[in-house]
N, C-alpha and C positions, 0 to 999 in steps of 0.2 A: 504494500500500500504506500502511495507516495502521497505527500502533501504539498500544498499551492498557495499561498497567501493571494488573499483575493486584490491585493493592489498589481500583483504580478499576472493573474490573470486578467485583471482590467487591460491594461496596456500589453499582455503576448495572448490573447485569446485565441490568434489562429493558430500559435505556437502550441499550445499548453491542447486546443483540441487535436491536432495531432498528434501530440502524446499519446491523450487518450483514445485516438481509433489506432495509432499502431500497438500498441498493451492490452491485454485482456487485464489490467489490474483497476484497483479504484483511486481517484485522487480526491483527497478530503483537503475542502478550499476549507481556508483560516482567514477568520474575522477577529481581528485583536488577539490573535493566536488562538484563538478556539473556534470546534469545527465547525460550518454552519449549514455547509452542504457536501456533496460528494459528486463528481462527475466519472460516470463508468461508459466503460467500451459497451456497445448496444448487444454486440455477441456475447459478452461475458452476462447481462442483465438480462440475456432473452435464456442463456441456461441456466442461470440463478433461479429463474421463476419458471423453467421446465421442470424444474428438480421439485417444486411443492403442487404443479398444477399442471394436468395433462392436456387439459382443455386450451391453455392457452398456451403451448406447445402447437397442439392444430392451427389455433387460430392464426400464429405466425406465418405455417406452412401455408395456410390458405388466402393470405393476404400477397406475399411473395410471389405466389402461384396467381392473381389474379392479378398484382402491377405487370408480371412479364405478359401475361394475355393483352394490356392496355388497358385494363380497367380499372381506370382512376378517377377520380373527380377532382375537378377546377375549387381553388382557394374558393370562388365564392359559394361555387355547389357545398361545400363543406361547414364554412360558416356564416355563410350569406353575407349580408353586407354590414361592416362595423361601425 
């Protein structure tokens, strides 16, 4: 587990996320040195949550399975207009 102080993530944000897509590990950002949130690799937190839940193990497979078919929806099909 690596940690990030959130002033360093402010200013390297593209940096600091490609740490975390090239790492299956978690990096716990520090607010006045304590933690406040955590940014993990999407592969690591999509097996984390296969390991308690089978269902959304599918659910993954069948979303995957339906972006490479083209079936997606447009920013506003999804949240309409803000």
């Amino acid at each position: 587990m690596h940690t990030v102080k959130s002033s360093v993530m402010r200013q390297h944000m593209s940096d600091v996320l490609g740490e975390v897509d090239k790492k299956k590990e978690i990096f716990v950002v520090l607010k006045n040195n304590k933690p406040v949130s955590a940014l993990i690799n999407l592969d690591l937190l999509e097996e984390l949550l296969s390991l308690t839940d089978n269902d959304y193990l599918k659910s993954i497979k069948q979303a995957r399975q339906e972006y490479k078919n083209g079936e997606t929806f447009s920013h506003a099909d999804a949240f309409g207009e803000l």
